[in-house]
C-alpha positions in Angstrom: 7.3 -1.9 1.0 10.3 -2.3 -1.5 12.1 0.5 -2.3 15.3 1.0 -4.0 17.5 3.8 -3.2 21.1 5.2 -4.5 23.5 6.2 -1.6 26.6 8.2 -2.3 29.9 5.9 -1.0 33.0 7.7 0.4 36.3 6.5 0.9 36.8 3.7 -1.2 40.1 2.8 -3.0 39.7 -0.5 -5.1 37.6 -3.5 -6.0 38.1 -5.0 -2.6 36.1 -1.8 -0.9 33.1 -2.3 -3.5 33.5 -6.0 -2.4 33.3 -5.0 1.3 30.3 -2.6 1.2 28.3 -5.1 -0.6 28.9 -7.5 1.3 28.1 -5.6 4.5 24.5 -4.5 2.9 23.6 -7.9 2.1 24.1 -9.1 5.7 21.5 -6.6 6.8 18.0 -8.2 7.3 15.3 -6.6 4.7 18.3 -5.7 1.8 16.9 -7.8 -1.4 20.0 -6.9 -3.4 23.1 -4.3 -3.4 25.4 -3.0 -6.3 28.1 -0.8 -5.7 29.8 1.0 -8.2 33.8 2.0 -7.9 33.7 4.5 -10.3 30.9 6.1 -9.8 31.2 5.6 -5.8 27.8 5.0 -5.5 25.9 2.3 -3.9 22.5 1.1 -5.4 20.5 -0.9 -2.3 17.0 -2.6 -3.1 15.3 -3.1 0.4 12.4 -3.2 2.1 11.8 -0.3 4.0 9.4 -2.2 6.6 12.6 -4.2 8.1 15.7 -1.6 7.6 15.8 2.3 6.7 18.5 4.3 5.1 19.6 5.0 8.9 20.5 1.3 9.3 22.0 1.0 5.8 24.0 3.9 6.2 25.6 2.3 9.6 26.4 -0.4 8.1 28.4 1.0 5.6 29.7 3.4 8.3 30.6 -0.2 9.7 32.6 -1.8 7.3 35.1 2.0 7.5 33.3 3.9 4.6 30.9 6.7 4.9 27.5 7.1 3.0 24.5 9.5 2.1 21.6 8.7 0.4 21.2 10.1 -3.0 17.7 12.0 -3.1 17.7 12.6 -6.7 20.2 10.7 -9.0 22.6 12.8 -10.0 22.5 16.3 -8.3 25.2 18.8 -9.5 26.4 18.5 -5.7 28.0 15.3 -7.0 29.9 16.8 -9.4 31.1 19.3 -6.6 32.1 16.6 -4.3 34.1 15.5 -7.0 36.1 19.2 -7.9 36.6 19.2 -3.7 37.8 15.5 -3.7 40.1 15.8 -7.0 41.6 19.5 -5.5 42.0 17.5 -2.0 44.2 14.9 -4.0 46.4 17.1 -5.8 47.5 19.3 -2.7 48.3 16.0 -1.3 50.2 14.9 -3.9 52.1 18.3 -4.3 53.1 18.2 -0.6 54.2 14.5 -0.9 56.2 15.4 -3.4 58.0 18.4 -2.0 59.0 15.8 0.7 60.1 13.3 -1.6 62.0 15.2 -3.9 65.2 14.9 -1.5 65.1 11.2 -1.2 64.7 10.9 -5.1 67.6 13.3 -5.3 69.8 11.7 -3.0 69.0 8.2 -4.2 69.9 9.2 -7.7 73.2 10.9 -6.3 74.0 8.1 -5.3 73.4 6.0 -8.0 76.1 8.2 -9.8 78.3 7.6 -6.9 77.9 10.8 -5.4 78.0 11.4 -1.1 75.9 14.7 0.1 76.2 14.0 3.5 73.3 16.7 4.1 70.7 14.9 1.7 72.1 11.4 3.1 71.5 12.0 6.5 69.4 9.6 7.8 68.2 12.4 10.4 66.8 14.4 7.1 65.7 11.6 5.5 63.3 10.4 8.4 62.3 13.9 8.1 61.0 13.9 5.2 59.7 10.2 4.9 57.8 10.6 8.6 54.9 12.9 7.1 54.4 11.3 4.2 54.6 7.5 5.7 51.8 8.8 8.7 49.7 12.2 7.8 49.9 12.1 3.9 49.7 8.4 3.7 47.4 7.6 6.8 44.6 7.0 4.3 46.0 3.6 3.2 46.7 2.2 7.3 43.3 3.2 8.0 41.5 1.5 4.8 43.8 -1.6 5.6 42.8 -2.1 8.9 39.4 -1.6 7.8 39.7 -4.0 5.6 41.4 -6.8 7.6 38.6 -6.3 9.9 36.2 -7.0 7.0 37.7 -9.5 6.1 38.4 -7.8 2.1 41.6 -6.3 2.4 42.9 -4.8 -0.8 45.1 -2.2 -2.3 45.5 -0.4 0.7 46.7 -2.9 2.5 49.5 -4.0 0.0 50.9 -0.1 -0.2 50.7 -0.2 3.5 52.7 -3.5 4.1 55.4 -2.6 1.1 56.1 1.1 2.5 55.8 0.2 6.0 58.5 -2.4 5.5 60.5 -0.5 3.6 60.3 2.7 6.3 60.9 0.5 9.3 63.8 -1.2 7.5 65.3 2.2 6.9 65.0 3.1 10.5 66.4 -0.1 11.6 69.3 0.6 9.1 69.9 4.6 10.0 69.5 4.6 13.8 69.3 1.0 15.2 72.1 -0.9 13.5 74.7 1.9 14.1 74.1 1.4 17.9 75.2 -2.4 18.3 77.5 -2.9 15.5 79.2 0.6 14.5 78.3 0.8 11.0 74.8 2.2 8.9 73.0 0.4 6.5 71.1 0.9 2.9 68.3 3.3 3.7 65.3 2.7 1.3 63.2 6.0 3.0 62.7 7.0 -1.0 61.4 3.6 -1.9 58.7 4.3 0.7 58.0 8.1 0.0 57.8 7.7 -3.6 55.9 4.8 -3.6 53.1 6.7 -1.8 53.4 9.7 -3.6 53.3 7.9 -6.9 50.2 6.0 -5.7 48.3 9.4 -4.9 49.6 11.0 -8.0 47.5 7.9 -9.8 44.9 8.3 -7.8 44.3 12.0 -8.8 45.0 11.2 -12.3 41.7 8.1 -11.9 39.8 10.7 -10.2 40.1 13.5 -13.0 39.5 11.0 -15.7 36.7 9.7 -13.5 34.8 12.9 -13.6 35.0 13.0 -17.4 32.9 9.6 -17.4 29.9 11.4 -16.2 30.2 14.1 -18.7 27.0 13.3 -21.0 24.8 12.7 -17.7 26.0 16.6 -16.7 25.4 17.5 -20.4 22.1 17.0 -20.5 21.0 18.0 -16.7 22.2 21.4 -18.6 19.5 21.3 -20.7 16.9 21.8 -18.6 16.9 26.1 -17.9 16.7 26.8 -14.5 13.8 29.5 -14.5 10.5 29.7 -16.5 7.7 32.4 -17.4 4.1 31.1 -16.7 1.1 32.9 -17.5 -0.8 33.8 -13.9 -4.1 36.2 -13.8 -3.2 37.3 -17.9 0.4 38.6 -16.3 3.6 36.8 -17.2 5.9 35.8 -14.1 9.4 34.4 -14.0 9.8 31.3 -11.6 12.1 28.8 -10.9 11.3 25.8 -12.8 10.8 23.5 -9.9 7.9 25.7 -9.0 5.9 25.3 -12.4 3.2 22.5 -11.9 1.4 20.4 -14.0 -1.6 22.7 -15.6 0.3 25.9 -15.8 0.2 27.6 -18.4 3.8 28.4 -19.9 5.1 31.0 -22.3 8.0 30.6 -24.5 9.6 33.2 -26.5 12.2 32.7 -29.9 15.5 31.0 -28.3 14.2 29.9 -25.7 14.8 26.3 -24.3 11.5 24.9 -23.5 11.3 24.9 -19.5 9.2 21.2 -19.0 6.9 18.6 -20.7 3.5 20.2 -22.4 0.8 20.6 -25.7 0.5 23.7 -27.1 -2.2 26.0 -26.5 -1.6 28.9 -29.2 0.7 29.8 -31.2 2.8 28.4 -33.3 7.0 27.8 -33.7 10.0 25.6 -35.1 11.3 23.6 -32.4 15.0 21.9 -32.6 14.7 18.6 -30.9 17.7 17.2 -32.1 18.8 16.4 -28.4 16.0 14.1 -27.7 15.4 12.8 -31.5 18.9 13.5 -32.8 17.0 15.4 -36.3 18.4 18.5 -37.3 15.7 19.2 -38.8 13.5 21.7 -36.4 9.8 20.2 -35.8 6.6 22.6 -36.4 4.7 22.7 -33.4 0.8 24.6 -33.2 -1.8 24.0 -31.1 -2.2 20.4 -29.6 0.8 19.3 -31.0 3.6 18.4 -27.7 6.5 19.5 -26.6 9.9 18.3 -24.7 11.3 20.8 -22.1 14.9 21.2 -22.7 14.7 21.3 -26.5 14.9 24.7 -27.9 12.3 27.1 -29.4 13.9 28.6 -32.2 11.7 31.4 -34.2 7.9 31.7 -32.7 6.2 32.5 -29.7 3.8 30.1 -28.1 1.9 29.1 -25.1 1.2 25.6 -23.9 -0.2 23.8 -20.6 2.6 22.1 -18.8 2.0 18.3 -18.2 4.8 16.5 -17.3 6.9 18.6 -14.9 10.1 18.0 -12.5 11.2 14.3 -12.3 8.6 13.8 -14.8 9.6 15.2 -17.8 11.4 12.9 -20.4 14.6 14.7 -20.2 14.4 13.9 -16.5 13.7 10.1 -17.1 16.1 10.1 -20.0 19.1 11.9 -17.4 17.4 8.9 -14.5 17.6 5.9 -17.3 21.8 7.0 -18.1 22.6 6.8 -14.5 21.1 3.4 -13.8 22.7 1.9 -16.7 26.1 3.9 -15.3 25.6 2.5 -11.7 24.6 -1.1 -13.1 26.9 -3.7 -13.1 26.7 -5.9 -16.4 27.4 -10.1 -16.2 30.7 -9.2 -17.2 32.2 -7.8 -14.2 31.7 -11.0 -12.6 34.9 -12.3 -13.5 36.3 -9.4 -11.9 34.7 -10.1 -8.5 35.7 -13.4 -8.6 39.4 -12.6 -9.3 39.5 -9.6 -6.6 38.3 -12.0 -4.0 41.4 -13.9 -4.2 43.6 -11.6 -5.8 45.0 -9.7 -2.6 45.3 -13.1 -0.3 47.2 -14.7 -3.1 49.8 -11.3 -3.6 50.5 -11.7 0.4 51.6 -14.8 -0.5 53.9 -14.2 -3.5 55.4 -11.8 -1.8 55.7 -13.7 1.4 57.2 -16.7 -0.6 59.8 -14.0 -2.5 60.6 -12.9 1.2 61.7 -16.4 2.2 63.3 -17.5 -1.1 66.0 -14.7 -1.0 66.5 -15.1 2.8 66.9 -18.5 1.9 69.2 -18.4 -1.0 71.2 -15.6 -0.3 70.2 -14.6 3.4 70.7 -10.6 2.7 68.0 -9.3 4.4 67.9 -6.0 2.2 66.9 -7.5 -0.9 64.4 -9.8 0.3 62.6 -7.0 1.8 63.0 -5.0 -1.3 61.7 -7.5 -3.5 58.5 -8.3 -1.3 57.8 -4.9 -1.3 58.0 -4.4 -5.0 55.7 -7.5 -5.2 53.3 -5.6 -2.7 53.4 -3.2 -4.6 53.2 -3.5 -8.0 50.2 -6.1 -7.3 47.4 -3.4 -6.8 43.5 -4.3 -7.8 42.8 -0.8 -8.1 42.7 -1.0 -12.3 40.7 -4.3 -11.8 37.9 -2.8 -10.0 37.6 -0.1 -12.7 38.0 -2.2 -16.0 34.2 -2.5 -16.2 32.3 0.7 -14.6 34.3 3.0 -16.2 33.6 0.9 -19.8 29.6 1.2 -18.8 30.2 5.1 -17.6 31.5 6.1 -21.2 29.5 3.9 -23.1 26.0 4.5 -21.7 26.8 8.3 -21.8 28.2 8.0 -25.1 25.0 6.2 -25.9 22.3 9.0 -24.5 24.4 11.6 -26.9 23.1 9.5 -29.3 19.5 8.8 -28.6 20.6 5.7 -27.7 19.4 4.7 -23.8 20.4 1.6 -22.1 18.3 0.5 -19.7 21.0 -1.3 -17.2 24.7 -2.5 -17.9 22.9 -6.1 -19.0 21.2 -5.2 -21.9 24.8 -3.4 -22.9 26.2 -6.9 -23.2 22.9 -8.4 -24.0 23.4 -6.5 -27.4 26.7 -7.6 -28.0 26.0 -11.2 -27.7 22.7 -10.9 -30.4 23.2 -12.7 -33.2 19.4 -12.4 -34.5 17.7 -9.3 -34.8 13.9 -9.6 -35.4 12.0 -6.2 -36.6 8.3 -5.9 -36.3 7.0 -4.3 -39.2 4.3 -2.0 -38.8 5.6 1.0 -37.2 8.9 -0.4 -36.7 10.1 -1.3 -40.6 7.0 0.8 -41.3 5.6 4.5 -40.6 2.6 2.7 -39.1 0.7 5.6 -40.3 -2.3 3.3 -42.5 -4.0 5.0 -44.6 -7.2 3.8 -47.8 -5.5 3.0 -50.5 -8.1 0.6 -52.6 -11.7 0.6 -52.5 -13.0 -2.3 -54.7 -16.4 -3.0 -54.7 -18.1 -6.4 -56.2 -21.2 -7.0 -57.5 -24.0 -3.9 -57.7 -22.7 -2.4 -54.3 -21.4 1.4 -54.4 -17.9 2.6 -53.1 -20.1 4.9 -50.7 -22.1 1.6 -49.0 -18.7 -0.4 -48.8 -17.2 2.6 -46.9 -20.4 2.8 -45.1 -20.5 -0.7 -44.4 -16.7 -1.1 -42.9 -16.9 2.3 -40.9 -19.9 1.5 -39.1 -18.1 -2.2 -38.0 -14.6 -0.4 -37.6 -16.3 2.4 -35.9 -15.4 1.4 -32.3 -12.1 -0.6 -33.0 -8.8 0.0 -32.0 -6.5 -1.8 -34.8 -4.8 0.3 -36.7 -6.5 -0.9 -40.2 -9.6 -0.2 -38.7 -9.1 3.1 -37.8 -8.1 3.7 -41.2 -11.3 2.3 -42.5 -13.3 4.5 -40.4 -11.2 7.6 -41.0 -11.5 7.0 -44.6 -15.3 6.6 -44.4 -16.1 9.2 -42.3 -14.6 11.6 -45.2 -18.1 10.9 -46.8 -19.8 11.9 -44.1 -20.8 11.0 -40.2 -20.9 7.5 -39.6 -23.6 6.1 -37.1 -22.9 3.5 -34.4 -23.2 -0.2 -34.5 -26.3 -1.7 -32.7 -22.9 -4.4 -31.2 -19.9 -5.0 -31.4 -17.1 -7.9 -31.3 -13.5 -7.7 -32.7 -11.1 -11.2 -32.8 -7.2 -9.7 -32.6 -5.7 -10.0 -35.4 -8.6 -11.5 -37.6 -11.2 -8.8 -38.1 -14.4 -7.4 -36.2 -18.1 -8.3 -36.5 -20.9 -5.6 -35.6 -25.0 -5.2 -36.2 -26.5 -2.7 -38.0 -30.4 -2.3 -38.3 -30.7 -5.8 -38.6 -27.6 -6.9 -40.8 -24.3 -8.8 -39.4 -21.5 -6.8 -40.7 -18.4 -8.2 -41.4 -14.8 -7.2 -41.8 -11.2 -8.6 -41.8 -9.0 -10.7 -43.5 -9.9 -13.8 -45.5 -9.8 -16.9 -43.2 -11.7 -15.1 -40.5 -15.3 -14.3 -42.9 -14.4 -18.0 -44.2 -15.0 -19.0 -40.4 -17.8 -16.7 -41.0 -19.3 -19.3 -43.9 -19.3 -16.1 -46.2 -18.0 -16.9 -49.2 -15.3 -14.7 -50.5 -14.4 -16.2 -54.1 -15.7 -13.5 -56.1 -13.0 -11.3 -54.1 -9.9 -13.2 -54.5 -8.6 -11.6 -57.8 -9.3 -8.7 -56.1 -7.4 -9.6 -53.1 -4.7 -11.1 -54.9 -3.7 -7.9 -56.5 -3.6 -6.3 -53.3 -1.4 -8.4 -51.6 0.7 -8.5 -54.6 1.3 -5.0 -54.3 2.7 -4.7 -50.5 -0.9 -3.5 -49.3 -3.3 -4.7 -46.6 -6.3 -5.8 -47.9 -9.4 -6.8 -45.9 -12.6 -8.1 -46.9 -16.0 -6.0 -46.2 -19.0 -8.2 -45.7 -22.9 -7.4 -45.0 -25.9 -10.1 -44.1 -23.4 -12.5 -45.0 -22.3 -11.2 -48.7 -18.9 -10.0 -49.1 -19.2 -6.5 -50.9 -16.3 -5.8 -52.0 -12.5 -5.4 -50.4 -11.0 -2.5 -49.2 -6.7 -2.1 -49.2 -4.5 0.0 -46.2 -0.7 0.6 -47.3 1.9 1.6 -44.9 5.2 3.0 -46.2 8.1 1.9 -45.3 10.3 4.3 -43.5 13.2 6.0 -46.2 15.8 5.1 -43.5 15.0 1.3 -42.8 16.6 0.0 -46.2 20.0 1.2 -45.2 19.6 0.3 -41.4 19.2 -3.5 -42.6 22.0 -3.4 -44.5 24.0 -2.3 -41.9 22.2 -4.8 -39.2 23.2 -7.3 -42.0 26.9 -6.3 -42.1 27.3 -6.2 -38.7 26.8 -10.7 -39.3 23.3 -10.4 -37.5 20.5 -12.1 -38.9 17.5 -10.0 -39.9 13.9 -11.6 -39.8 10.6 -9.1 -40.2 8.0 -10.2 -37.9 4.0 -9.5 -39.0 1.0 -10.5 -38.7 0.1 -9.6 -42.5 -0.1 -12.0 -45.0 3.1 -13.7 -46.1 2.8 -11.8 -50.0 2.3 -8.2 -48.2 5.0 -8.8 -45.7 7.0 -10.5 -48.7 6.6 -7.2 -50.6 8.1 -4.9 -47.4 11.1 -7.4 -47.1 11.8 -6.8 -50.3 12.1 -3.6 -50.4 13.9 -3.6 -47.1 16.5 -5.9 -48.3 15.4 -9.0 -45.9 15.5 -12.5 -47.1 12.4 -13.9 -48.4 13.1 -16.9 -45.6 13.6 -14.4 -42.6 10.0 -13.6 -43.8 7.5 -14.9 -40.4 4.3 -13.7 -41.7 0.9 -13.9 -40.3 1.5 -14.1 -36.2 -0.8 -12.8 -34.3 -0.3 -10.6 -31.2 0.1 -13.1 -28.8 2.5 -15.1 -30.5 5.4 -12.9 -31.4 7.1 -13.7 -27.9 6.8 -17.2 -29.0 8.9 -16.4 -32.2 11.1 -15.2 -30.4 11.5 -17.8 -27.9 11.7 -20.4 -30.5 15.2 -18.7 -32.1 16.5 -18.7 -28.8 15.7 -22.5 -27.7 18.1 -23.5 -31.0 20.9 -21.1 -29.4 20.5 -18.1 -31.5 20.4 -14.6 -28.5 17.6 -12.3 -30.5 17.1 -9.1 -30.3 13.3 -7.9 -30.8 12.7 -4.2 -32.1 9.0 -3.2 -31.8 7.1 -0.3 -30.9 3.9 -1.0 -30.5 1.7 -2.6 -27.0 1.0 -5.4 -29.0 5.4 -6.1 -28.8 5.7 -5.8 -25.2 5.5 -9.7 -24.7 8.4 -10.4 -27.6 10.0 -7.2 -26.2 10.4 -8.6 -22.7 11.2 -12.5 -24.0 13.9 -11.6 -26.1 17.7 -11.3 -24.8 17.5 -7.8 -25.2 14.1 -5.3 -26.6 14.7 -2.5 -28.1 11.9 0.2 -29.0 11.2 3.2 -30.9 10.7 5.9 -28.3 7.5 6.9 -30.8 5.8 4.1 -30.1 3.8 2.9 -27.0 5.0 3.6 -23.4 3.9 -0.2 -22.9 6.8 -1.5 -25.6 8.9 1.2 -24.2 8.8 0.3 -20.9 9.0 -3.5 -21.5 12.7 -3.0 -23.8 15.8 -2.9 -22.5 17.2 -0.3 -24.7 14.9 2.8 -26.3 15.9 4.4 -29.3 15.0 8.2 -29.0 15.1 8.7 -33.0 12.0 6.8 -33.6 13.7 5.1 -36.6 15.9 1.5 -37.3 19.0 3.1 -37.8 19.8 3.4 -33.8 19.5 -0.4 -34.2 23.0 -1.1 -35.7 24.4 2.0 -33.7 23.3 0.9 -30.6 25.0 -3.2 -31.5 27.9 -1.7 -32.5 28.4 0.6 -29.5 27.9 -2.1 -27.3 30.5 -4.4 -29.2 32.6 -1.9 -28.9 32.1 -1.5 -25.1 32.7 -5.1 -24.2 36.0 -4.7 -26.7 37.0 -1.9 -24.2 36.3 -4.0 -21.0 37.9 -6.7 -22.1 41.3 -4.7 -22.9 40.8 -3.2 -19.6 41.1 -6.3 -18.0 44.0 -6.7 -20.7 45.8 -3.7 -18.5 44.7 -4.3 -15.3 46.5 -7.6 -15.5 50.0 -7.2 -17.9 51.3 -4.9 -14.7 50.8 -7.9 -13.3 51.8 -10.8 -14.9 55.1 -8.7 -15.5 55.9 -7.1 -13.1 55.5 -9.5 -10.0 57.4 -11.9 -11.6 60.7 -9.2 -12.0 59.7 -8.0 -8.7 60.1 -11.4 -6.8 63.3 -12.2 -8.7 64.7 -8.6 -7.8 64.3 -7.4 -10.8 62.3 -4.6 -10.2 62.7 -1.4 -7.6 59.5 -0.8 -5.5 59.9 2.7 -6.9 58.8 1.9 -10.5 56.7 -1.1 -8.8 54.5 1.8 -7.3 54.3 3.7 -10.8 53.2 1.1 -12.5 51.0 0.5 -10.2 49.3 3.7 -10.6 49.8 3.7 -14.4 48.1 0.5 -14.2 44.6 2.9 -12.8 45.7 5.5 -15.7 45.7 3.0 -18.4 41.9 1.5 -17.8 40.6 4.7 -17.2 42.1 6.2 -20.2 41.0 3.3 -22.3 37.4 3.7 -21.4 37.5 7.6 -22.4 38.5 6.8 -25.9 34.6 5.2 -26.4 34.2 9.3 -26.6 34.9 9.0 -29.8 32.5 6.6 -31.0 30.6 7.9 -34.0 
C-alpha cells in the first residue's frame, strides 16, 4: 500500500547531505519519491509499505552517516525541543572553541604589530590549543567528510576539513619538524585553522537560531489548540485532556474560553472570534446548529455543542498539517540549486588544487600556496546554497497561514508567481452565492401563487442553486407536494410530472428545445437580464406561464480585490454559466472588462476555459468555490478556493483562502512574488562569497581566517534574508 511518511534527519550540514539522503532513499526498492528538506531537517519519503518499512528506510539513511526517526505527527512540540537542545549544544561549542582560539588570534595579531610573546608563540601552546579544536570540537566535519566521500556527495564538510587540516599539519611541520633537520622554525598558521572552525560553528549557531524562527507561525498556531476540555458526562461536567474528547461528546464552553475541537452547537448561544481561521475581527454569532472551529475563542456566552471533528481532524489540525507540507516541499525552483551543488564541491577541489600548483609553480614558497588553497577551501562552502530556497518556503508559507492564506506545496508558491491570468467564477466566488426570489412575473391569466406552485413542485428535488431558491421561495406559500418524476439537464433547467402535466423550468434555449414557445416572455426576460438577475422561464403542459428572476449580490469586498488583481498586471476574466447580459451586469460592477466576460459555460466546460488560455501561453489561475470548479480548479497552473465553499473545490486547489472572500487572491500573488524575489536574492548571497572571494583567495588575496567568516556570514545572510518575509503585510 502507498504511504507517505515524514522522518526527522539528523546531522546534516549543507546541500550536499540533502543531496546524499535522497539519493540513498531512492536506491531503496518500494521508495516512489523522497524530498528532504535542509532547513527543516526533515525527510518526506512516499513508499510502498508492502516492499520497504520505516526500519529499512531509516537504515538507509543510517547508511549514507545520518540518523533518522519517523515523524508520527507533523510537527510535535518535541521538534521544537530538539532544536533549543541542538542550538544550546552549538553555542557551548562555540564558546569553548573560542576560549581556545583566543591565544592564537592574539598572538597572530601581536605579531602583526611586530610584537614577540615568546609564551603565546610557543609552538608547544599553540598545538595546545589548536589540538582540541582541530579533533574533539571540530570532529564533526572529518566525520561528515568521510561520510560523504563514501557517498559519493561530499560537501562543506569536507572543504573545512581539507583547508584546516592542511593548514594544522603545515603548522606542525613548521613548529616541530622543520626545526629538527634544518635549525630554524617556520610560519605557524595553528590560528588560521582554529578560527576557521570556530568561525564556521559560530555560523552554524547563528543558521540554527534563525532556523527555529522559520517555524514560528506553524508553533503559533499548534498554540491554539488548549490542551484540556470540559465535556458533559451523566449531566456532570469533567475536565479531560483534549486528546481524550471523541467525536459525539458533548462539550461545554464557558466566556474566554478557546473552543477545545471541531462541533455544532447544541444550546446556547455566544460571540465567537474567529479571526485566526477567517482573519474577521468581527466575532461570529453562533446558536444552536450553527458550527464551530476549536481553537477560536468564545468570547461572552456559554454554550454546549456535540464535537465532530476531533484530534487530527479538526481544521486547525489540517490547517497546522497543510503549512508543514508546503514548508517541507521543495518548489521547481530549487532545482537549479541541486544541479549547481552537484558539481559545486568537485569543481572547488579543483580551484583550489590548481591555486596550489600555480603558486608552487610561480613562486615555489610552499606557505602561500597552502594558504591560498585553503582560503579557497574555505571560503567555497554550499552551506548558504542549500538554504536559499527552504528557508524562503519556511517564512513564506508560515507567513501565509497568518494570513489565511494556505499553500498547498512549495509548487503552487511559484505556480502563483508565474500567473499571468486570473479567472474568477462568479457565483459564490465574485458572488455571495446566497440566491434568493427577486421577480415573479406571471403571463397571461396565471396567478403568482400557481407559477410559484408550478416551479417549486419541478425544483422540488433539485440541487442547483436557482432551484433551491425557487422552491424556498414557493414553499413560503405553503407545503409543496412532490413531482410524480423527475429529470434535471446541468446547467439548462429541470423537467418533472405533476398529475398529468409536463412541467418545465430553466433558461430559454432549454424550453425552446422543449418546442414551448417562450416569445410572450422575452420582454419580460430581457428586463431581467438587463438588471444583473437570473431569470428562468416556468412552463406547464407545454405553456410558458410566466418567468421568475434569482439575484445574487456581489460580495462588498470583490470590487476592490479586482482592482488590485488588475494592478498587480494580471488579467481578470469572470467565468459563468449565466447569460452573457447577467454576467455583463456583475463585471461591471466588479470592474472586469466587458471582453474578459466568458458567459454561459456549463459545468463541464470551465476546465476547458481554462485550458484554452493556457495552450496560447498565458499560466491561469482559477478561483472557484464550488464542486462544480473542481475540474478548472485542478487544470489550471495553480486553484485557489474559498475555504466556504465545497470540500470538493477545496481539496482540488492548490492554495485555500481561509477568509472566504477575493481579497486573499492578490495577497496570496503578491506574497508569493515576493517569495521567489527572496529566493532569488538568496541565491544572489549564496554566490557573491563566491564569485569574490575565491578569486582573492587563489591570487593570495585573502586570509583563510576571513575566508571562514565569510563563509559563515555567507549561511547568515540567506537565512536572515528569508526572515524579512516576516514582515509582509
Amino acid at each position: 500500500m502507498e504511504k507517505e511518511k515524514t522522518f526527522r534527519i539528523t546531522g546534516m550540514s549543507c546541500a550536499a547531505c540533502s543531496a546524499r539522503i535522497e539519493k540513498s532513499l531512492h536506491r531503496l526498492e518500494g521508495v516512489n519519491g523522497a524530498t528532504v528538506n535542509l532547513a527543516l531537517e526533515t525527510a518526506r519519503v512516499e513508499y510502498d509499505d508492502a516492499l520497504v518499512n520505516d526500519g529499512g528506510i531509516v537504515a538507509a539513511v543510517e547508511k549514507a552517516g545520518y540518523g533518522a526517526e519517523p515523524v508520527e505527527e507533523d510537527l510535535p512540540e518535541r521538534d521544537a525541543e530538539i532544536r533549543r537542545v541542538e542550538t544550546r549544544r552549538l553555542g557551548i561549542l562555540v564558546v569553548l572553541s573560542a576560549a581556545l582560539s583566543a591565544p592564537l588570534l592574539i598572538s597572530m595579531v601581536l605579531m602583526l604589530i611586530g610584537v614577540h610573546d615568546r609564551i603565546l608563540h610557543h609552538p608547544i601552546l599553540q598545538l595546545a590549543c589548536a589540538t582540541p579544536v582541530q579533533f574533539i570540537i571540530g570532529w564533526r566535519f572529518y566525520r561528515n567528510a568521510y561520510l560523504g566521500v563514501r557517498g559519493r556527495s561530499p560537501g562543506m564538510d569536507l572543504l573545512v576539513a581539507l583547508g584546516t587540516s592542511a593548514a594544522y599539519f603545515y603548522s606542525v611541520y613548521n613548529g616541530f619538524v622543520l626545526p629538527v633537520f634544518s635549525g630554524r622554525q617556520g610560519d605557524l598558521y595553528f590560528e588560521a585553522s582554529a578560527l576557521v572552525i570556530t568561525l564556521v560553528l559560530l555560523g552554524k549557531f547563528f543558521e540554527a537560531r534563525a532556523k527555529g524562527r522559520t517555524s514560528d507561525a506553524i508553533r503559533k498556531l499548534m498554540k491554539l489548540q488548549p490542551a484540556t476540555a470540559v465535556i458533559v458526562r451523566d449531566g456532570a461536567e469533567v475536565l479531560v485532556p483534549v486528546a481524550d474528547v471523541s467525536a459525539g461528546d458533548t462539550v461545554a464552553v464557558k466566556p474566554g474560553e478557546r473552543i477545545p475541537v471541531d462541533g455544532t452547537v447544541l444550546a446556547g448561544n455566544s460571540s465567537v472570534d474567529e479571526s485566526m481561521i477567517t482573519g474577521e475581527s468581527v466575532p461570529a454569532d453562533r446558536g444552536p446548529g450553527d458550527r464551530v472551529t476549536g481553537g477560536t475563542i468564545n468570547l461572552y456566552g456559554a454554550f454546549m455543542f456535540r464535537a465532530e471533528r476531533v484530534g487530527r481532524d479538526t481544521l486547525l489540525a489540517q490547517i497546522v498539517r497543510t503549512v508543514a507540507e508546503a514548508q517541507a516541499d521543495r518548489p521547481p525552483i530549487q532545482r537549479f540549486a541541486d544541479r549547481v551543488s552537484a558539481v559545486f564541491v568537485p569543481s572547488v577541489l579543483g580551484v583550489s588544487a590548481v591555486a596550489f600548483a600555480g603558486w608552487m609553480i610561480a613562486t615555489g614558497d610552499l606557505s602561500a600556496a597552502i594558504m591560498s588553497a585553503v582560503a579557497v577551501l574555505v571560503i567555497a562552502c554550499p552551506c548558504a546554497l542549500g538554504l536559499a530556497t527552504p528557508t524562503a518556503v519556511m517564512v513564506g508559507t508560515g507567513r501565509g497561514a497568518d494570513l489565511g492564506i494556505l499553500f498547498k506545496n512549495g509548487e503552487a508558491l511559484e505556480a502563483a508567481n508565474r500567473a499571468r491570468a486570473v479567472v474568477l467564477d462568479k457565483t459564490g466566488t465574485v458572488t455571495s452565492g446566497e440566491l434568493s426570489v427577486s421577480d415573479v412575473v406571471p403571463v397571461g391569466s396565471v396567478t403568482e401563487e400557481d407559477l410559484l406552485l408550478h416551479a417549486g413542485i419541478a425544483e422540488k428535488r433539485s440541487e442547483h442553486p436557482v432551484g433551491k431558491a425557487l422552491y424556498d421561495r414557493a414553499v413560503m406559500n405553503g407545503s409543496i407536494p412532490d413531482p410524480e418524476t423527475f429529470e434535471a439537464e446541468p446547467g439548462r433547467g429541470v423537467r418533472a410530472r405533476f398529475r398529468g402535466a409536463d412541467l418545465v423550468v430553466g433558461r430559454p434555449p432549454f424550453l425552446e428545445d422543449q418546442g414551448i414557445d417562450i416569445s410572450r416572455c422575452e420582454t419580460v426576460l430581457d428586463a431581467m437580464e438587463e438588471s444583473g438577475k437570473t431569470a428562468v422561464i416556468v412552463a406547464a403542459g407545454g405553456i410558458a406561464e410566466g418567468a421568475v428572476a434569482v439575484s445574487d449580490s456581489i460580495r462588498e469586498s470583490s470590487p476592490q480585490a479586482v482592482a488590485d488583481l488588475q494592478a498587480l498586471g494580471l488579467d481578470v476574466y469572470l467565468l459563468t454559466g449565466d447569460n452573457r447580459r447577467t454576467a455583463g451586469y456583475i463585471a461591471a460592477v466588479a470592474g472586469i472588462r466587458p471582453d474578459r466576460v466568458i458567459a454561459g459555460v456549463l459545468p463541464g466546460g470551465k476546465a476547458e476555459v481554462v485550458r484554452g488560455l493556457q495552450r496560447v501561453g498565458t499560466p491561469v489561475a482559477m478561483v472557484g468555490d464550488g464542486i462544480n470548479d473542481a475540474p478548472a480548479l485542478a487544470a489550471a497552473d495553480v486553484g485557489i478556493a474559498l475555504a466556504s465553499g465545497s470540500d470538493i473545490a477545496v481539496e482540488s486547489a492548490d492554495i485555500t483562502l481561509m477568509r472566504g472572500d477575493l481579497s486573499g487572491v492578490a495577497t496570496a500573488v503578491r506574497l508569493s512574488r515576493r517569495t521567489i524575489r527572496k529566493i532569488r536574492q538568496n541565491f544572489f548571497w549564496a554566490f557573491i562569497y563566491n564569485c569574490i572571494g575565491i578569486p582573492f583567495a587563489a591570487f593570495g588575496m585573502l586570509d583563510p581566517v576571513i575566508a571562514g567568516a565569510a563563509m559563515a556570514m555567507s549561511s547568515v545572510s540567506v537565512v536572515t534574508n528569508s526572515l524579512l518575509l516576516r514582515r509582509f503585510r
